[in-house]
Steps between C-alpha positions, in 0.01 A plus 500: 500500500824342580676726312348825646595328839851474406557850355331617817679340740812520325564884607491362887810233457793774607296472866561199795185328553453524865139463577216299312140597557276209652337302249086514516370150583362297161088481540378163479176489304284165566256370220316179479592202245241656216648861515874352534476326181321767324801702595734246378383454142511890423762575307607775673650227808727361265881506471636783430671416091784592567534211693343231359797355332643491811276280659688149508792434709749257388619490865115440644480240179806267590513533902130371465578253289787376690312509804206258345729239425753528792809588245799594638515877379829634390344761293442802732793717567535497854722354778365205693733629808535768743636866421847564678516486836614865544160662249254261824704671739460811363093457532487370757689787704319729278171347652642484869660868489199645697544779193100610407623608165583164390110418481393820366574676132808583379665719232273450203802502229694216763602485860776766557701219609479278219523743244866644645575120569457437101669807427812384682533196317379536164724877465814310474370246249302759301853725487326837662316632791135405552273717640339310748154696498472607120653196308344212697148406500420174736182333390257219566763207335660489138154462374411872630833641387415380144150565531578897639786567254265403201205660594652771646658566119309343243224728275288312280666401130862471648672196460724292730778279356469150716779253468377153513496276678344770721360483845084418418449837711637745249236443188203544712636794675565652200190503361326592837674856485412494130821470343605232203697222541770407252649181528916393379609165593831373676500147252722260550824482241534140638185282364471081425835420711503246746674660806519755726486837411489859643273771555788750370434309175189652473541788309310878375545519062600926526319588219188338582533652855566870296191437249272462820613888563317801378350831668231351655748263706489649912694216638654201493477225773798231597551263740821376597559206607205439294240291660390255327849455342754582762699736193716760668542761241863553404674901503480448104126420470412811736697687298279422210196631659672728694565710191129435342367609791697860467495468148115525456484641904319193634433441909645198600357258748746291627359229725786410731334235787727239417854716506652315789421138386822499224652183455879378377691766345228725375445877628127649544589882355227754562430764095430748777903521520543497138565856363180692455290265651432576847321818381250224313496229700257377773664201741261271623591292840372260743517387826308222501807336255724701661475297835300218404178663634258540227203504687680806680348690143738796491681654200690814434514699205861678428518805246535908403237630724300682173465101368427362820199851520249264323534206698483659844195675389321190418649345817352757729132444363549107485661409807629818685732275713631170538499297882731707709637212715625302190644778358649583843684141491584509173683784538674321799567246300684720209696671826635147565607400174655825432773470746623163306411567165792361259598225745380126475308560814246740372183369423486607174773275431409193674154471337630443158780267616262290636192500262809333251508183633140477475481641102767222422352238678192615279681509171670166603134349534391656175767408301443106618167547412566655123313815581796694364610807768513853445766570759385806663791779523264676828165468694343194614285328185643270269380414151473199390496354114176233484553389115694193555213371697228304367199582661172477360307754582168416324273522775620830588338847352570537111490838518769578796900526381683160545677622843155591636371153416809340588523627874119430491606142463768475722306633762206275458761144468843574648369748788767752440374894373730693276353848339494529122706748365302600185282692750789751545480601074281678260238287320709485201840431678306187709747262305820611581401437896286176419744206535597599848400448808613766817585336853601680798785368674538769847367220726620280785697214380230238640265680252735433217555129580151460534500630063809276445331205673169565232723561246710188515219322556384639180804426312475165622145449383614567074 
């Protein structure tokens, strides 16, 4: 059915959405406690299958858990502070502006203003002229961008190339809009040393990464800066897929939410610039990480406007729009950035220059304890090596990976959450993520003295 729905709607795309017909109201249909659980146990009430191995949430799992045992949580991504004071602003007068149209829908494919406000600063970086209304899509968060692009080009049989770690969002997605995952590892060339090391020694084997190509491949998705790992690809390892993705003419999805957050010396580079790619690559953004306003939930979707087709389609039967007074400010908000873009002032500049004190002050408190740091190149996560630890972890569940049991643990006795980054691999890749442990360090500085004081306390206590 989807599919009819798609190849339907697909011949209206080259129109504006301008009106939306009003939706009938749902009927509510009462029953008594007999009749409701007769209901219930027919199997036709059930989960749909497609979804059933999509049912547990690592994020519902550990925020619970954290939550029962009043654990400091550093595993979430999200800021524990306010946006910048400019995006509130921009709300706020968007609320105050005495404009109707801010409450009411907008452009389904994204607020004219946002979507020329993106194309103003992303056509210098992407080296050509976007076209605002046929190369952007704005949807509901990162999450939707994925979700649309995928569904909105995935038939059943083709297979997607995932690079682990991956985000736990792409698998399940996948298989929703019946494609097949296939799974290459980043693995670590560094192993057994006691130090420091760095996500950029986390590396792709080529000819593995080649093998997992073959005519039934439709895409490939990266991240970069990779979350869990913090790995900003280099020009040479895009290059590498780069040409296997023209090669064997592969779709790339290149999830981009973390571009700005680039720490050091090292340079996020979008494959959409590389030769031949923009005409195969999908760029996936967010606002929410953007301007430290996830719960803002908007994303953008960058690419040739017969790739981006597919995604629109499926956005305009999902969601049809996305809240017209955030994407109002948002836009604002890109308007006010653009003017000092390049200069230490910008936002985009000052984020990452001060999330660094905070990473090092998290290394620093890793490395006293002997959970070994992966120094993260970009984002806001930090792995951490748990081997040199003796914990024992008996009374934990035998049949959960050793990072799963381990932040189980240190939940439950030191009151400090981590998320266990075996969750982000394949079944049979579990072991390359298992010794780690991922902490999020874009929080307020009291937060982060609060994990030093429990983990000096800790250290103390061996």
């Amino acid at each position: 059915m989807l599919r009819r729905i798609l190849l339907q709607t697909n011949k209206n795309l080259s129109s504006l959405q301008t009106t939306i017909l009003p939706v009938s109201a749902s009927v509510i249909v009462s029953c008594n406690p007999q009749n409701c659980q007769k209901r219930m146990a027919s199997s036709k009430h059930g989960i749909s299958r497609r979804l059933v191995e999509s049912q547990k949430s690592l994020w519902v799992e550990f925020s619970k858990l954290a939550l029962e045992h009043n654990a400091l949580n550093l595993g979430q991504g999200f800021p524990d502070f306010q946006p910048p004071q400019f995006l509130l602003d921009a709300l706020k007068d968007a609320a105050a502006s005495g404009n109707y149209l801010m409450n009411q829908y907008t452009r389904g494919y994204g607020h004219a203003r946002l979507v020329n406000a993106i194309a103003d600063v992303y056509s210098p970086i992407m080296e050509r002229k976007i076209d605002p209304m046929s190369e952007i899509l704005i949807s509901v968060g990162a999450y939707g961008s994925l979700f649309c692009s995928l569904q909105g080009m995935i038939n059943d049989g083709d297979e997607v190339i995932i690079i682990e770690p991956f985000f736990d969002c792409y698998d399940p997605m996948v298989k929703v809009a019946g494609g097949v995952p296939v799974f290459v590892p980043l693995r670590p060339t560094k192993t057994g040393v006691s130090m420091a090391t760095s996500s950029a020694d986390w590396k792709l084997d080529e000819k593995e990464l080649e093998s997992k190509f073959n005519e039934k491949t439709k895409a490939i998705i990266i991240n970069t800066p990779n979350n869990p790992l913090g790995k900003v690809f280099s020009r040479e390892e895009l290059d590498v897929i780069a040409k296997l993705c023209i090669k064997y003419d592969v779709i790339c999805i290149s999830d981009e939410v973390y571009e700005w957050l680039v720490f050091d010396d090292n340079k996020h580079i979008k494959i959409a610039t590389l030769p031949g790619m923009w005409e195969r690559t999908l760029t996936i953004g967010s606002a929410g990480k953007t301007f430290s306003a996830t719960g803002w939930k908007l994303g953008w979707t960058i690419g040739p406007s017969d790739i981006l087709v597919g995604a629109k389609t499926m956005h305009q039967n999902c969601n049809y729009t996305c809240p017209t007074i955030l994407q109002e400010a948002t836009a604002v908000g890109f308007e006010h950035e653009l003017k000092r873009m390049g200069t230490p002032e910008c936002y985009f500049s000052q984020l990452p220059k001060e999330l660094e004190p905070k990473r090092d002050k998290l290394i620093n408190l890793m490395t006293e304890m002997g959970m070994w740091p992966v120094i993260p190149q970009g984002g806001y996560f930090l792995l951490a090596d748990i081997t040199g630890l003796n914990i024992d972890l008996s009374q934990e569940a035998a049949d959960e990976p050793r990072d799963f049991q381990f932040v189980k643990w240190m939940t439950k006795n030191k009151k400090l959450t981590a998320i266990p980054p075996s969750a982000f691999y394949c079944k049979e890749h579990q072991s390359v993520g298992e010794n780690y442990v991922r902490l999020c360090f874009i929080k307020k500085d009291e937060t982060l003295e609060k994990a030093s004081k429990i983990l000096r306390e800790w250290k103390s206590s061996m």
